[in-house]
C-alpha positions in Angstrom: 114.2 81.5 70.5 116.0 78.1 69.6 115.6 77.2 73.1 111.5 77.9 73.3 111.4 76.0 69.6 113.4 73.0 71.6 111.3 73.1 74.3 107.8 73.2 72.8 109.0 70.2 70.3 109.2 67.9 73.6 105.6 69.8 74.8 103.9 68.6 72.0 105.1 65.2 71.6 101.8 63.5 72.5 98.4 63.7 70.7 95.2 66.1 70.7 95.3 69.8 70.9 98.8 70.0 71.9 99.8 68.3 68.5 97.4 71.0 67.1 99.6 73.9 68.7 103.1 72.4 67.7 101.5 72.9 64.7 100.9 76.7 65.0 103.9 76.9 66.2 105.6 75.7 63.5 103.7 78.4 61.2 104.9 81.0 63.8 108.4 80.4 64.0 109.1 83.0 60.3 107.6 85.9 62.9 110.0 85.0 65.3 111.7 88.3 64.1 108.6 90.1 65.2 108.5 87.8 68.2 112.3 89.0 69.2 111.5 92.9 68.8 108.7 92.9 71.1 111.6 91.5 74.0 114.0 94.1 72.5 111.4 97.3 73.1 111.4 95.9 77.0 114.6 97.4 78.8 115.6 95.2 81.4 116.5 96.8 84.9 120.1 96.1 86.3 120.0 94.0 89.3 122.9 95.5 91.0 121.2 98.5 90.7 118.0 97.0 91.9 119.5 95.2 95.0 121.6 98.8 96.2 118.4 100.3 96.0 116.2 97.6 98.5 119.7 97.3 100.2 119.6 100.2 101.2 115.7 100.2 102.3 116.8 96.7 104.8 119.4 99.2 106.6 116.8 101.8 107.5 114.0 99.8 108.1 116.4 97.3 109.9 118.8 99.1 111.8 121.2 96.9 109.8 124.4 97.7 108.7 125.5 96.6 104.8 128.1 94.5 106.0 125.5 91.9 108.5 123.3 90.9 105.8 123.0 89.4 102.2 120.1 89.0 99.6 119.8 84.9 98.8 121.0 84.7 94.9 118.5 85.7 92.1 117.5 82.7 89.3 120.1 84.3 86.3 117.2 83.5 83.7 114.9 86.0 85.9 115.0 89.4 83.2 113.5 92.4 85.0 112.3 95.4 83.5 113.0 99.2 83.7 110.4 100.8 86.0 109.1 104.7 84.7 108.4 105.5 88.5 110.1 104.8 91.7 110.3 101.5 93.2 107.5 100.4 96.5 109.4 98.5 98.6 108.1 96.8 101.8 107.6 93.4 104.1 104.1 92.4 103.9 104.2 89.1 105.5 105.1 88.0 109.0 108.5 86.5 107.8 110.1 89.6 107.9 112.9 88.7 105.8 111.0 88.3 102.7 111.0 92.1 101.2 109.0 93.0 98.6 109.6 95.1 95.2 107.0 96.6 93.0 106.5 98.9 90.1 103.7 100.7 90.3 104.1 102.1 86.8 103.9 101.0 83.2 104.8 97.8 83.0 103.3 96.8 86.3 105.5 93.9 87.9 106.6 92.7 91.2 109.2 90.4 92.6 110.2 88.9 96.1 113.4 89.3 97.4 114.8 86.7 100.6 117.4 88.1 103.4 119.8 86.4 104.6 121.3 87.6 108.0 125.4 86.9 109.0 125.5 84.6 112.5 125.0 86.4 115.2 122.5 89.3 114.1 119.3 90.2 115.5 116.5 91.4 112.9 114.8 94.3 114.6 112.1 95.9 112.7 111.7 99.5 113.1 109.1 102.0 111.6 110.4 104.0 108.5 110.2 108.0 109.5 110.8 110.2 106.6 113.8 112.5 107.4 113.0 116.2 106.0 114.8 117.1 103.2 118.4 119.0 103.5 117.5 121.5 101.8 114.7 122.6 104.0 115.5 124.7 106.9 114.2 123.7 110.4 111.1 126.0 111.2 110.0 125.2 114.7 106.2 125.9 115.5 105.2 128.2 118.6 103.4 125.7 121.0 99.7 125.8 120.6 97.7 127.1 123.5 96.2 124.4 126.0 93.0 124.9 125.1 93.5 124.7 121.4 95.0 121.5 121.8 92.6 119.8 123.4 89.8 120.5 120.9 92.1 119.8 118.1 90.7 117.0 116.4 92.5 113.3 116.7 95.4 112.1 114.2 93.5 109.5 112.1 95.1 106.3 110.2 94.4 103.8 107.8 93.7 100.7 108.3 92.5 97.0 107.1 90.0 95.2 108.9 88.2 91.8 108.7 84.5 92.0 107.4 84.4 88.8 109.1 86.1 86.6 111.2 88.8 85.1 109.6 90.3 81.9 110.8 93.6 80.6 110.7 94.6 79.4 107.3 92.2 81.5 105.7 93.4 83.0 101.9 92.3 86.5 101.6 90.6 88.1 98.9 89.4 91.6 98.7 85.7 90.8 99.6 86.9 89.7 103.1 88.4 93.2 104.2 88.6 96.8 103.9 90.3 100.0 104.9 88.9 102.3 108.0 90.3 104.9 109.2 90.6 105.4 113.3 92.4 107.2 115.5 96.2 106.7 115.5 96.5 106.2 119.2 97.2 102.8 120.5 97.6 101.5 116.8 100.2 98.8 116.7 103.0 100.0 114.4 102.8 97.3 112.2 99.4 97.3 111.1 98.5 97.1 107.5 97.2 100.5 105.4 96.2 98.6 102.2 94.4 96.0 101.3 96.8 95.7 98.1 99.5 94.4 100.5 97.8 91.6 101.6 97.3 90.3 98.2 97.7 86.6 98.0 97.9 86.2 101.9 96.8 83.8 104.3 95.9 84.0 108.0 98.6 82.6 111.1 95.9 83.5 113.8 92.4 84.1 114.6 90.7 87.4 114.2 87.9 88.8 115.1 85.8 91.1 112.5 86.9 94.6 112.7 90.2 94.3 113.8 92.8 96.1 112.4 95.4 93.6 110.5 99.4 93.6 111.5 101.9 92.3 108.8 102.6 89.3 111.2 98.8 87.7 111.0 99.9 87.0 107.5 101.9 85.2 105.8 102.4 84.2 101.7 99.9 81.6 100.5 100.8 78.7 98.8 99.2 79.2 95.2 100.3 76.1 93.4 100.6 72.5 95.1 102.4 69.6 94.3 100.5 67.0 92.1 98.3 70.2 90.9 97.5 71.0 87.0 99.5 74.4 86.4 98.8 76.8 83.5 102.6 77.8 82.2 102.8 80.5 79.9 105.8 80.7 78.1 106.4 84.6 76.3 105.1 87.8 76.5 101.8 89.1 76.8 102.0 91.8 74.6 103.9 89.7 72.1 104.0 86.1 70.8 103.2 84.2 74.1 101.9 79.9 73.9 100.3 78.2 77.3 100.2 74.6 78.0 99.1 72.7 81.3 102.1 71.1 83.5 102.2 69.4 86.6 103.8 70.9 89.6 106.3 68.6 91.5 106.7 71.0 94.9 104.6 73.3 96.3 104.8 77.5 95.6 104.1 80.8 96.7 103.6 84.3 94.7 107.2 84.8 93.2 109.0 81.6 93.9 110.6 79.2 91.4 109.4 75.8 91.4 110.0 72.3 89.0 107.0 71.0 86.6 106.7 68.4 84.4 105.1 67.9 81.4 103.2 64.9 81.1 103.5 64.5 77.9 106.7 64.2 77.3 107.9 64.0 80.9 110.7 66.6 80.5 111.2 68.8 83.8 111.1 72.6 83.7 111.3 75.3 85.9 108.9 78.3 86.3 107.7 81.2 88.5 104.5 81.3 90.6 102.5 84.2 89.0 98.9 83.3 90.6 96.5 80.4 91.6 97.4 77.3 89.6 99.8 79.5 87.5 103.4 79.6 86.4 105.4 81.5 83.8 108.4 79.8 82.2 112.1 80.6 80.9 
């Protein structure tokens, strides 16, 4: 709390409205109290915990062993919360060795995770198969008469597709695609299922309308740019939260941590990409 007081003196340093919210904030800081229980009803989720769990997920979908690979180091000031379901874990983009982690439950977060291989290894990508469970017996099925085969109907799979063509550089939005479902055979392992994992993605290639997706025709888009205005939020949405425009001094993509400056005062801060032309702050 001393270090958000500290921080928003130097914000408001100038003249205009952010004089006016110094202000405020000055009237809010008895609350802080209330302002410190609203953090305290958040658990926070252990990140050792956290990393054994996508850890794990790399050596299966990787055919990695523990000992070839590392996760690049988390920003300590980073506090994640407890998820009330079990984590979604995958590798939208085409650099495969950005893996990401999502909770799907209440609150609803997600975070971006980099890793980094030993010398010498190889990443191969491999489709996840769901092993049965070890309790269950293995029950093998009497094979099906030719003839039932052949009129059994065809495996079907979802997929994303282009409403349009979409042209290298391109940022998606929902409006652009949606999900089909086609027949299984022939479709490339790695093509997308959801339009949800290409959220804030950008073409690498050309394609045509109609053609299912693969992880590698997308990468991360860059959401903030260097010189642009950035919204920073500072707090919690559900508690005592302030906002306050900043310049950003290097470009960003969803999850990463990037230096902005507040013109005002022309102090240098750090904060997380959460969006287009936003940020949210220590």
């Amino acid at each position: 709390m001393q270090l958000l007081c500290h921080w928003l003196g130097n914000l408001s340093a100038g003249k205009g409205l952010l004089r006016l919210l110094h202000g405020l904030v000055l009237i809010a800081l008895p609350l802080h109290c209330f302002w410190t229980l609203a953090h305290a009803q958040a658990p926070q989720a252990a990140p050792d915990k956290l990393l054994a769990e996508v850890g794990q997920w790399v050596q299966q979908s990787y055919r990695l062993g523990a000992e070839q690979f590392s996760f690049a180091p988390m920003d300590a000031r980073v506090q994640m919360q407890s998820c009330d379901r079990p984590l979604v874990i995958d590798a939208p983009f085409a650099t495969r060795e950005t893996v990401r982690v999502r909770c799907l439950g209440n609150p609803s977060w997600q975070l971006y995770l980099r890793v980094t291989l030993k010398p010498g290894v190889t990443l191969v990508v491999t489709p996840a198969t769901p092993a049965p469970p070890a309790s269950a017996p293995l029950v093998l099925a009497p094979a099906a008469p030719k003839a039932a085969a052949a009129s059994a109907p065809p495996t079907l799979r979802k997929v994303v597709v282009g409403r349009q063509f979409l042209r290298y550089g391109t940022a998606l939005s929902p409006e652009m695609l949606e999900e089909q479902e086609i027949s299984a055979s022939g479709v490339d392992l790695l093509a997308v299922s959801s339009i949800k994992d290409l959220e804030y993605g950008e073409m690498v290639r050309d394609m045509q309308a109609g053609v299912p997706l693969r992880s590698h025709d997308v990468r991360r888009a860059t959401l903030v740019k260097q010189g642009q205005a950035v919204l920073l939020t500072i707090g919690q949405s559900g508690g005592f939260a302030i906002s306050a425009r900043v310049e950003a001094l290097q470009d960003g993509k969803m999850g990463e941590q990037i230096r902005l400056k507040n013109p005002e005062s022309g102090r240098i801060i750090t904060g997380v990409v959460t969006g287009t032309g936003t940020a949210r702050g220590f």
